[in-house]
C-alpha positions in Angstrom: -5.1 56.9 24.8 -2.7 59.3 23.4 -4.3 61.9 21.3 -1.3 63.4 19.8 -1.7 66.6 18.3 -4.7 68.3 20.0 -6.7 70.6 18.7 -9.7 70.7 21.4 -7.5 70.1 24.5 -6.3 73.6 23.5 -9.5 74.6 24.0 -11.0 72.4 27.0 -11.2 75.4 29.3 -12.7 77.3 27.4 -16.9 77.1 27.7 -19.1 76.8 24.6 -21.2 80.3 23.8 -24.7 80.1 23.4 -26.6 80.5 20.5 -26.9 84.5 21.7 -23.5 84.8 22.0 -22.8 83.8 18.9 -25.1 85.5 16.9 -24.7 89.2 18.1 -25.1 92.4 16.6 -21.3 92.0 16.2 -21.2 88.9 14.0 -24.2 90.5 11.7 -22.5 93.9 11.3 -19.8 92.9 10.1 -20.8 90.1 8.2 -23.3 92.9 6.2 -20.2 95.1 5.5 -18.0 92.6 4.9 -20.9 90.8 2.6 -21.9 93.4 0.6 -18.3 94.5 -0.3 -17.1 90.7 -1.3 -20.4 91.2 -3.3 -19.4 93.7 -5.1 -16.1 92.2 -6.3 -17.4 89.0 -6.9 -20.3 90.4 -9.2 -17.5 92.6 -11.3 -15.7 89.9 -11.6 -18.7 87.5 -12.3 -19.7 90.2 -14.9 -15.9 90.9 -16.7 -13.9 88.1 -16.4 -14.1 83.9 -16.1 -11.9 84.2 -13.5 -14.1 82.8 -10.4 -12.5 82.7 -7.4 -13.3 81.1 -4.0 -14.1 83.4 -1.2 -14.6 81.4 2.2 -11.4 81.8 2.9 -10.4 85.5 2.1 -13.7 85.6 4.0 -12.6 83.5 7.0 -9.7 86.3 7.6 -11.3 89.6 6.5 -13.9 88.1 9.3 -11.5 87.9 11.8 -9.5 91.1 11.0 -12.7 93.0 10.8 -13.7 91.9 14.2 -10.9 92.2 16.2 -11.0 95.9 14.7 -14.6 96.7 16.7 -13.2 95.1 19.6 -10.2 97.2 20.0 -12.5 100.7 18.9 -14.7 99.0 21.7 -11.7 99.2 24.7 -11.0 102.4 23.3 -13.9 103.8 24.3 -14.3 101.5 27.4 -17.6 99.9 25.8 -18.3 96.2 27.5 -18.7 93.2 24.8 -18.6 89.8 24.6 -15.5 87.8 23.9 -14.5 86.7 20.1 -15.1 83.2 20.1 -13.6 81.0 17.1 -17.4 80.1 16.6 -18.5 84.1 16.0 -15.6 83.9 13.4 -17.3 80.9 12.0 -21.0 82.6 11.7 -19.1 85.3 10.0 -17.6 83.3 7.3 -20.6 81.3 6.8 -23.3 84.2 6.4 -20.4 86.3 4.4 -19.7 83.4 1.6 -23.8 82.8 1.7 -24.0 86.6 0.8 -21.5 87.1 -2.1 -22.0 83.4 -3.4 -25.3 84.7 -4.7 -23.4 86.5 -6.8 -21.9 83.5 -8.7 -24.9 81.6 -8.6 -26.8 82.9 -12.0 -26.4 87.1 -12.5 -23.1 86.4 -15.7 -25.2 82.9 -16.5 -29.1 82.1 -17.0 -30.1 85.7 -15.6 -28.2 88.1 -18.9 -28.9 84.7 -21.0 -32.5 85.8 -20.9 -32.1 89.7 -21.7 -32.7 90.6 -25.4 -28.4 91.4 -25.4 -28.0 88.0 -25.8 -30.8 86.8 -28.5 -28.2 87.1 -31.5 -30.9 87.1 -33.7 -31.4 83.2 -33.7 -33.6 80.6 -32.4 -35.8 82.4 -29.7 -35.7 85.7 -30.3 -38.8 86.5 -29.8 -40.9 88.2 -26.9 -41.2 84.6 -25.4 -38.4 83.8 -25.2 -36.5 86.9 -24.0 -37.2 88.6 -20.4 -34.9 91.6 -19.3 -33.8 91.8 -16.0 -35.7 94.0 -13.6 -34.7 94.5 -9.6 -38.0 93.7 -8.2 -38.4 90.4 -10.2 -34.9 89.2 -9.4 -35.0 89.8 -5.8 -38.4 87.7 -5.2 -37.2 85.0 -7.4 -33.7 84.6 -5.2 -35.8 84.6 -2.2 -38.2 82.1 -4.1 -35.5 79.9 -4.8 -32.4 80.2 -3.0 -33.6 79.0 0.7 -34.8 75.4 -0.1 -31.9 74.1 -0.7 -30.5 74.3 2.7 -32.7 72.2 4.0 -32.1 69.3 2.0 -28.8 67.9 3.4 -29.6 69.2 7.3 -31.2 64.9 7.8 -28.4 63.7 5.7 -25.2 65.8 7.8 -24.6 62.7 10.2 -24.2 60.3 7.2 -22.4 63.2 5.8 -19.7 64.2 8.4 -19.3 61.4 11.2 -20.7 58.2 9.2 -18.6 58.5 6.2 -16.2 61.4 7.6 -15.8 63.4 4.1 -12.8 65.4 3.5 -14.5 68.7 2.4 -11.3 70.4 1.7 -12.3 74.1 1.9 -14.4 73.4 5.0 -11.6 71.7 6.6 -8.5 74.2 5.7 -11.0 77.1 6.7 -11.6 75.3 10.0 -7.8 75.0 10.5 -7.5 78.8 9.7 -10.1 79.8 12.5 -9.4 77.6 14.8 -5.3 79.0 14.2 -6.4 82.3 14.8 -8.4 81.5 18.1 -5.9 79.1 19.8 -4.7 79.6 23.2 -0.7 80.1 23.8 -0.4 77.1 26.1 -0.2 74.1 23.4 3.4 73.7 22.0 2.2 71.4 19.4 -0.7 73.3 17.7 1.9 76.1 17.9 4.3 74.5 16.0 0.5 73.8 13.5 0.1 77.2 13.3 3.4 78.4 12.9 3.5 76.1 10.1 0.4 76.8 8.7 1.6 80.9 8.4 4.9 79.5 6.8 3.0 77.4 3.8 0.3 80.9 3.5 3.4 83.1 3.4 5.0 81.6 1.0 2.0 80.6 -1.5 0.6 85.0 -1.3 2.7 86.0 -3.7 3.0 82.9 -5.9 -0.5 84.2 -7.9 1.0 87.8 -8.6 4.3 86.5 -9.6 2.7 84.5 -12.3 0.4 87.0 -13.2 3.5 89.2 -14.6 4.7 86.2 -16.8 0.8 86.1 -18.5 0.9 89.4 -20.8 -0.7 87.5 -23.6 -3.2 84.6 -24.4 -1.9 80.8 -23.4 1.4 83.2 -21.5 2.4 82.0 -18.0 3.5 79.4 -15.9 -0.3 78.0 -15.8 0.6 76.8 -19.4 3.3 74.5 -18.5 3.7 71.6 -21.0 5.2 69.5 -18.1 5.1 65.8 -19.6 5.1 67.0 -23.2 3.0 69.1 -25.7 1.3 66.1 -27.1 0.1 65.4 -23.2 0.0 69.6 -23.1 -2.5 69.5 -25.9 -4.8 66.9 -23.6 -4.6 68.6 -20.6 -1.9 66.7 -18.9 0.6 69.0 -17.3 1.3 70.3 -13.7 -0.7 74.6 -13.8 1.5 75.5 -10.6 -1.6 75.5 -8.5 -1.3 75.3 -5.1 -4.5 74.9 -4.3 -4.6 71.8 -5.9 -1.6 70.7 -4.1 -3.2 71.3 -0.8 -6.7 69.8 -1.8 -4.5 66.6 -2.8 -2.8 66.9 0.9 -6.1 66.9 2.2 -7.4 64.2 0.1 -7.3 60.5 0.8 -4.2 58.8 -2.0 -7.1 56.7 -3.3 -9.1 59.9 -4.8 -6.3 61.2 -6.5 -5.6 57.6 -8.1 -9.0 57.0 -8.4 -9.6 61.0 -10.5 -5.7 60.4 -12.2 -7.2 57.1 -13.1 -10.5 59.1 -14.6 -8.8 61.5 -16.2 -6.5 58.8 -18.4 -9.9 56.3 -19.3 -11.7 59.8 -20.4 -9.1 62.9 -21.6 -6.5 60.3 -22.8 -8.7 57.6 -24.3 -12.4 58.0 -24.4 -12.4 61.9 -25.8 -9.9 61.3 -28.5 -11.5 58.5 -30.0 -15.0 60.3 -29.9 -13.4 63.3 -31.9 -12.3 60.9 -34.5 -16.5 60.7 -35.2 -16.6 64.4 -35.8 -19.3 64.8 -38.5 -20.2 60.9 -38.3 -21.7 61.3 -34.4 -22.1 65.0 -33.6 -22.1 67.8 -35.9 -18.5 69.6 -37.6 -17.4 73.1 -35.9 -19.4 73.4 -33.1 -19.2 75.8 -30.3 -16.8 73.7 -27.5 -19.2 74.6 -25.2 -22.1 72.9 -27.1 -23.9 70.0 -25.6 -24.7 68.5 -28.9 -20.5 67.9 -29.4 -18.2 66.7 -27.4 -19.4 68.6 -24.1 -22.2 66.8 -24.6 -20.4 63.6 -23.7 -18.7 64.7 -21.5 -21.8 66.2 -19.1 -23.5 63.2 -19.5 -21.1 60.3 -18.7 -19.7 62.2 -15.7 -23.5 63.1 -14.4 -24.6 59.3 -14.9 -21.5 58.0 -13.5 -22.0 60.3 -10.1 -25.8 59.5 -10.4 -24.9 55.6 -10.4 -22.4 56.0 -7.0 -24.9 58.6 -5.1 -27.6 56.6 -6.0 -25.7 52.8 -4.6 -24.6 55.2 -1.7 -27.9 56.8 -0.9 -30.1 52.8 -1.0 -27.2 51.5 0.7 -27.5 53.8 3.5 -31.1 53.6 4.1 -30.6 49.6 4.1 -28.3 49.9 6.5 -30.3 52.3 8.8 -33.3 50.6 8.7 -30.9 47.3 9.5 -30.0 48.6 12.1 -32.8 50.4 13.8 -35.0 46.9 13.5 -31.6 45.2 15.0 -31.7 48.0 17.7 -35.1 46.9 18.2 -34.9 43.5 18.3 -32.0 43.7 20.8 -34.2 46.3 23.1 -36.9 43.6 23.2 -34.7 40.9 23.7 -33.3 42.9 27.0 -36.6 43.6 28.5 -37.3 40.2 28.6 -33.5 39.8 29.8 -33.8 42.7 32.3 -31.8 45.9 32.8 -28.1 45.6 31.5 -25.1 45.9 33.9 -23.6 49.0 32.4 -24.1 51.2 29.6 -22.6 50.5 26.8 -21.0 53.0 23.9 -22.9 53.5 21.1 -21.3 52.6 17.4 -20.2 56.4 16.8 -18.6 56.5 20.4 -16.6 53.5 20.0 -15.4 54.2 16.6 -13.9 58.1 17.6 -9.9 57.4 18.0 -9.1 60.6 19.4 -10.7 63.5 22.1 -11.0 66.0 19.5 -13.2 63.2 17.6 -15.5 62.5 20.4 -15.6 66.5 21.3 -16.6 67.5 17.9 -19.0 64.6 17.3 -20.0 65.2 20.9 -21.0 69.1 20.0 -22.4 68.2 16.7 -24.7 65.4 18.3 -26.0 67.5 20.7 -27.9 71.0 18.8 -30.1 68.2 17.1 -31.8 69.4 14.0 -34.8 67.3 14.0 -35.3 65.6 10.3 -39.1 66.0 9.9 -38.3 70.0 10.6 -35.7 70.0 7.7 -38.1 67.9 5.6 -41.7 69.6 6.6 -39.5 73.2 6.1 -38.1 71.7 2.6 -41.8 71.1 1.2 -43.1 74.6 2.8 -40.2 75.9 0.9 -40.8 74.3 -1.9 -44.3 74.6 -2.4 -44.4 78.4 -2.0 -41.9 78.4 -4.9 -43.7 76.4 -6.9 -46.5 78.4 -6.9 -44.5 82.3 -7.3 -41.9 80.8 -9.3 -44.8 80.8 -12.6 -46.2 84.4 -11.7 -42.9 85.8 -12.0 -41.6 83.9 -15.4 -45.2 82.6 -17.1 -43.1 80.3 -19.6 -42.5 77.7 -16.9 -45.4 75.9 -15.8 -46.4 75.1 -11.8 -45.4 71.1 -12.8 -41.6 72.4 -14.3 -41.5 73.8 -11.2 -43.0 70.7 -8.8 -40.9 68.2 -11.2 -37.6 70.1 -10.0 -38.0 70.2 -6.4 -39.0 66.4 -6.8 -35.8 65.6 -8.2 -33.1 67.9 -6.7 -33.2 66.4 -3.5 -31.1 63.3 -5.0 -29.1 65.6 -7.3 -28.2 67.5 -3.9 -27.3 64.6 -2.2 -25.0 63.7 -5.0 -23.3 66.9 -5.5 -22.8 67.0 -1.7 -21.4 64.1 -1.7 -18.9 64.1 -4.6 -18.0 68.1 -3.1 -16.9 66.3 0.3 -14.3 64.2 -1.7 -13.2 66.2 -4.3 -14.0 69.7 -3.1 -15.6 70.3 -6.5 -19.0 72.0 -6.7 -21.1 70.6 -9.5 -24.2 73.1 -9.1 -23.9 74.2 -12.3 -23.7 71.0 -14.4 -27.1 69.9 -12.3 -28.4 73.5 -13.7 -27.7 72.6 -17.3 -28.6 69.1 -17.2 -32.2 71.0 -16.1 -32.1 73.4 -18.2 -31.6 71.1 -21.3 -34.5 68.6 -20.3 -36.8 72.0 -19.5 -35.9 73.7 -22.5 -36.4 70.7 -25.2 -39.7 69.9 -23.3 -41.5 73.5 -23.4 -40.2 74.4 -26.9 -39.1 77.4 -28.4 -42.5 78.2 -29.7 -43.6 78.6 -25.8 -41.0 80.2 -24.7 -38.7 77.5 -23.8 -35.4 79.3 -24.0 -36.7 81.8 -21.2 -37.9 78.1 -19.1 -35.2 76.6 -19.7 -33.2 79.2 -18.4 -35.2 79.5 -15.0 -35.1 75.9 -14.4 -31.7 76.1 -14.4 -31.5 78.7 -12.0 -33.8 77.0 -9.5 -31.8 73.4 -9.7 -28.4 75.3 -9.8 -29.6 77.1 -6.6 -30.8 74.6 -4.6 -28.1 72.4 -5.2 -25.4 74.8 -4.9 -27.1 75.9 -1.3 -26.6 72.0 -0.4 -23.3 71.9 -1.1 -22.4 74.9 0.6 -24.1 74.1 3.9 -22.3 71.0 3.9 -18.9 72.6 3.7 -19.8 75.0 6.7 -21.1 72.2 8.9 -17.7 70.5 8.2 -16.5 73.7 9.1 -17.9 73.8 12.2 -17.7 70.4 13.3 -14.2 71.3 13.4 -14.7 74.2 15.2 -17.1 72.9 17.9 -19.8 75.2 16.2 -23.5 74.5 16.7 -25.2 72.7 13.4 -27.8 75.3 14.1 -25.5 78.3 14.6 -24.1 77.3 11.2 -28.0 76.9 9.7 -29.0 80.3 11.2 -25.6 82.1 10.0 -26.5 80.5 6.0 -30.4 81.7 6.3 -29.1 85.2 7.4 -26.4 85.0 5.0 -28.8 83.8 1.9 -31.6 86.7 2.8 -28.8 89.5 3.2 -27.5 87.6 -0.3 -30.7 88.5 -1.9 -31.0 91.7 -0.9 -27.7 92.9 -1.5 -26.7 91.3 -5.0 -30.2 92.8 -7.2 -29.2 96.3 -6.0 -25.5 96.0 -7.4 -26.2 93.9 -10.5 -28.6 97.1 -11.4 -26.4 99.1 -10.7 -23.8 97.5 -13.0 -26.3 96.5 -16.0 -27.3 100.0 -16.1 -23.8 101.1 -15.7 -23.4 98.9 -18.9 -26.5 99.7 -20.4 -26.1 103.4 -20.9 -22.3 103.0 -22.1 -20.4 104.1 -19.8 -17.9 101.4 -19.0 -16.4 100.0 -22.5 -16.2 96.7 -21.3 -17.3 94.8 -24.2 -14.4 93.0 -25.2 -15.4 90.8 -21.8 -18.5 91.2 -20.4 -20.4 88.5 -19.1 -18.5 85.3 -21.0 -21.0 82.7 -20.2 -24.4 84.2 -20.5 -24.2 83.3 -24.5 -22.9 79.8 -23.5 -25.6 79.2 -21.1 -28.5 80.9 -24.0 -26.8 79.0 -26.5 -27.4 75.4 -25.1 -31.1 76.3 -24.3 -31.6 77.6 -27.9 -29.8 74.5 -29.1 -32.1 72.2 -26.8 -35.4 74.2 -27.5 -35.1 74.8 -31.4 -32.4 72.8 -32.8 -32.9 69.6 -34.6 -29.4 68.2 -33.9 -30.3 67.4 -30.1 -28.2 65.1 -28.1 -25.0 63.2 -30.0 -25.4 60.1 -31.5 -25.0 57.1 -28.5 -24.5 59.2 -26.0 -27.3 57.8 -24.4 -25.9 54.5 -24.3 -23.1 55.6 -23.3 -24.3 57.1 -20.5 -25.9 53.6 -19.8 -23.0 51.7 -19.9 -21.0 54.3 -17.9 -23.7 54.2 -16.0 -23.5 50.1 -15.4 -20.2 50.6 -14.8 -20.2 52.8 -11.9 -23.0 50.9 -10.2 -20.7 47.9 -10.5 -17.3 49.7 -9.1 -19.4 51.2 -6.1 -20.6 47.3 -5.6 -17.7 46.4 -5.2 -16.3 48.8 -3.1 -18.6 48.1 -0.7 -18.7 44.5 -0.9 -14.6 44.8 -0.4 -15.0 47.5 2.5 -17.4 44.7 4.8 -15.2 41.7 4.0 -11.9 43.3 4.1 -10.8 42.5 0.8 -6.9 42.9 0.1 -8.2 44.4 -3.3 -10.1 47.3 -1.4 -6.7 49.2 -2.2 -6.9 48.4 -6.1 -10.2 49.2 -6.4 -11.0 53.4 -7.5 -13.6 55.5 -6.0 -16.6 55.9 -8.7 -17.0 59.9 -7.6 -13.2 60.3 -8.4 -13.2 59.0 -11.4 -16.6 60.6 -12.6 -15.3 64.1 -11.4 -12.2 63.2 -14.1 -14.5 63.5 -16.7 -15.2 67.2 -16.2 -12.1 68.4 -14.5 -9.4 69.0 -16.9 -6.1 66.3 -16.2 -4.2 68.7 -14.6 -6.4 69.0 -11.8 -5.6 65.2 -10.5 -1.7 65.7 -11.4 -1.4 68.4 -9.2 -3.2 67.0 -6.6 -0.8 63.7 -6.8 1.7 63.7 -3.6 3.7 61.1 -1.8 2.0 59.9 1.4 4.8 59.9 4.2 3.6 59.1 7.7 6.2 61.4 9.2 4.4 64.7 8.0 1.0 63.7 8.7 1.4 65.7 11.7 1.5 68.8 10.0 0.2 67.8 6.8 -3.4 69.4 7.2 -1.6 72.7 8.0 0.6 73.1 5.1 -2.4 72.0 3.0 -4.6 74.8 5.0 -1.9 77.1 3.8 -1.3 76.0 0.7 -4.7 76.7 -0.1 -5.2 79.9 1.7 -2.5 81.4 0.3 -3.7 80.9 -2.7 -7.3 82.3 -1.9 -6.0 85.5 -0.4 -3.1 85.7 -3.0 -5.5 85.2 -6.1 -7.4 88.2 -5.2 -4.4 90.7 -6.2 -4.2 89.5 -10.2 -8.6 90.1 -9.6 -8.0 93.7 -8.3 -5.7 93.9 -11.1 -7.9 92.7 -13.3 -10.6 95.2 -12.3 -8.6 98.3 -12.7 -7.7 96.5 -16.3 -4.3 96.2 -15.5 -1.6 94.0 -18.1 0.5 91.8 -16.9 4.3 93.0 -18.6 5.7 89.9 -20.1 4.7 87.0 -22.0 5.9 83.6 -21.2 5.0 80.7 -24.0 6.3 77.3 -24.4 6.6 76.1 -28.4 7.6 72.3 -29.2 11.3 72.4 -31.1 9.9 72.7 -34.6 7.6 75.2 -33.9 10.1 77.2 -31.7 12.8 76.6 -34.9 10.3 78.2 -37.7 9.5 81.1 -35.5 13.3 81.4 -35.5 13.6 81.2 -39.0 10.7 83.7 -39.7 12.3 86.3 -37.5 15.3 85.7 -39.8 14.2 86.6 -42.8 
């Protein structure tokens, strides 16, 4: 069988480390420095600015660089140590994204949302409803919360990443980037990969601090690019320059960028405008945008119902099929006892389906560390029950069965976000956390405190289902790295707990920075704690509630995408010619919260020729951008403006600012 383009056969001499030699003092000391420092950027940034970042791949590199740095200071001084393998690299990525993504999880959100700074004097202000942050408190309630979630997806990461072989686009451009740095000089062809890879990544570094000197101004820069129009500007359909997209497109199968450009026309082109026309009649006039009793409101709950409807199919038509096929398994092991002993053994259904050797070497390695499901379940309720019952001690507004009820039903909300991240590369934690987080607050009442329960519910769905996610895109990581399933679990548990250590001690330090005045900051400090206070208030005290029909909307929508999945499915077993016509459900649910230009960047032509090399100018692409958008943050953080203003103005627009400078 020819296997083209190698990856593993590169690496076939090489023997697999152990789980000691993986996790050394090594790996941990640098991912603690190298954690706590990302931390600290990531909170400032978390705390100043909307501008969010991700970090596995800046993380990825720093990792390496950092490392190879001890080595050498070790020959210097002629101390022994173990070689760098590309699966230490992979621990320190893993435990150093586990670390600072704490620090996006909740500290800018639900955690200021519930310090008096925030009340505004409305709905809620009172003692129940308002709980100031305090070090102690925080760090039990990250460790309360933050360490279930990874065990939710460990039974489900076969289905996951052989059965149904997601993309995971950071996972998999990260992957490329280790396994790059780590290959041996004797295959010509992943040379030429990573040769390309460092062309694409050299020329996207700078792209994000060219454009940040063309954005002096509010809607400045190339990022505002009307490209088909300012009528199609207006809705969000234009190409922002991103090259991030454009990899995650690369990386993508065609379908899901049909199936989200698809999304994005039924919703942001049709479905959207025609709801605004009901302005006043539906939902209330001049609402906040970010209000869930407007157009958000919609909008969050069409998109969650439609992914709901396609996890949901996905999950029951999984378990049919397992259970199918372990009492056909059964039947046929019966049926040869009576037979005798077969001739020969005979490949299982994942063996004979792997086309290439670095397909049955991964799934080989990631078959073998076996992460028994009644563990990962049995360690899920442990998890879940001690939280249940500290959760309540440390915020009284949210009773034991608020707490019970959410660990009941993030399991499936997991599942789904997991899922619809391995397509689309789009983590949905935080629409899962408001979705919770409305129900919670509505249900307690501002009169018990609901705002503050509302808030903490939130946090704990947001958390768990975030942790899911993320573990899924590090085993895809190291699947493609030949990294142990439980060297990746063990680098995310060490990562978490350093996480929640780490992050308390430098949000104090920056609340109390802010609190006694010293940094004038207030023309952008934490931008979504009043968004995230605001929606509990509305929920908890507010008569307006949800718009009118969106919850049959969300039925229909919800029909809908139960249907499409159907018949998906029913096209996938009987080889349907229309399998090609028919869109993915997650891609076109995920339309209806990313914003059009997402999906148009993301659009490519699909040439066989460049396949080859197509996963490593996507890996680039995407890098490039990581490491490059970290300049405009440092910028940012030293509060830095950008020179000059580009803006784009339709003809009659452009011809009376013309006129006015005439006169």
């Amino acid at each position: 069988m020819n296997d083209g383009a190698s990856t593993e056969r590169a690496f076939e001499a090489e023997p697999l480390p152990t789980l000691s030699e993986t996790i050394t003092v090594r790996s941990i000391a640098v991912s603690l420095v190298l954690g706590t420092v990302v931390s600290v950027v990531a909170m400032k940034l978390n705390l100043t600015s909307e501008f969010l970042p991700s970090l596995s791949i800046p993380a990825g590199l720093l990792g390496f660089f950092v490392a190879r740095a001890w080595i050498r200071v070790n020959d210097v001084f002629g101390v022994p140590h173990l070689p760098f393998t590309r699966q230490e690299n992979t621990v320190i990525q893993t435990c150093v994204v586990a670390c600072s993504g704490i620090a996006y999880s909740g500290f800018g959100t639900y955690i200021l949302g519930m310090s008096r700074k925030w009340d505004n004097g409305h709905v809620g202000s009172d003692q129940k409803n308002v709980e100031e942050p305090n070090i102690g408190r925080l760090m039990a309630f990250l460790f309360l919360i933050n360490f279930a979630g990874l065990f939710m997806i460990v039974p489900l990461r076969e289905l996951m990443i052989i059965r149904h072989r997601l993309t995971y686009p950071s996972g998999t451009a990260t992957a490329h980037l280790i396994n790059s740095f780590h290959t041996p000089h004797v295959a010509r062809q992943v040379r030429q990969q990573v040769f390309t890879l460092f062309k694409s990544l050299g020329a996207t570094v700078l792209w994000p601090l060219f454009q940040w000197f063309f954005a002096g101004g509010k809607d400045c820069g190339f990022q505002v690019f009307p490209t088909f129009g300012m009528t199609a500007y207006r809705r969000g359909f234009y190409f922002d320059f991103s090259t991030t997209n454009v990899g995650v497109g690369m990386l993508c199968p065609p379908m899901i960028t049909v199936s989200m450009l698809a999304g994005s026309i039924l919703s942001w082109g049709i479905l959207w405008p025609c709801i605004e026309t009901k302005e006043g009649q539906w939902y209330p006039e001049n609402l906040e945008p970010s209000s869930l009793s407007g157009i958000t409101g919609y909008k969050v709950l069409i998109g969650v119902s439609m992914i709901l409807a396609d996890s949901l199919f996905t999950f029951i038509t999984a378990l049919v099929r397992t259970l199918y096929l372990l009492l056909k398994r059964r039947s046929r092991v019966q049926t040869a006892t009576l037979a005798g002993p077969p001739p020969g053994r005979c490949l299982c259904a994942t063996e004979r389906t792997m086309k290439s050797f670095d397909d049955r070497r991964r799934t080989q390695v990631f078959l073998r560390d076996m992460i028994p499901g009644g563990v990962a379940v049995a360690a899920y309720a442990a998890l879940a029950a001690v939280s249940t019952a500290g959760v309540p001690r440390l915020y009284p507004q949210l009773r034991y069965h608020h707490v019970a009820l959410a660990y009941l039903v993030t399991p499936a909300l997991a599942f789904c976000n997991a899922y619809g991240a391995g397509i689309t590369d789009m983590n949905l934690s935080t629409t899962y956390g408001k979705v919770a987080l409305l129900v919670v607050g509505s249900c307690v009442g501002a009169e018990r405190g609901g705002v503050v329960a509302g808030l903490v519910a939130c946090g704990i769905v947001a958390a768990a289902v975030s942790g899911a996610s993320e573990l899924a895109q590090d085993l895809k990581t190291g699947y493609l790295t030949l990294t142990s399933p439980r060297v990746v679990l063990v680098g995310q548990v060490v990562g978490t707990a350093l996480g929640c250590v780490v992050n308390p001690v430098v949000f104090w330090v920056f609340y109390r920075v802010y609190d006694m005045g010293v940094l004038d900051l207030d023309d952008a400090d934490a931008p979504y704690a009043e968004v995230y206070r605001g929606i509990v208030v509305l929920s908890a005290g507010s008569r307006h509630g949800l718009p009118r029909h969106s919850l049959l909307l969300c039925g229909l929508f919800f029909a809908l995408a139960l249907a499409l999945s159907a018949a998906r499915e029913a096209a996938e077993r009987r080889r349907w010619r229309a399998l090609a016509y028919i869109p993915s459900t997650v891609g076109v649910a995920v339309a209806f919260f990313a914003p059009p230009k997402m999906p148009v960047g993301m659009a490519r032509a699909d040439r066989s020729g460049a396949r080859m090399l197509s996963a490593a100018v996507a890996s680039g692409l995407i890098c490039g951008d990581g490491l490059g958008s970290t300049v405009p943050s440092m910028l940012t953080f030293f509060k830095a403006q950008a020179p000059i203003c580009i803006k784009f103005f339709s003809q009659p627009v452009n011809a009376e600012i013309l006129g006015g400078n005439a006169t």
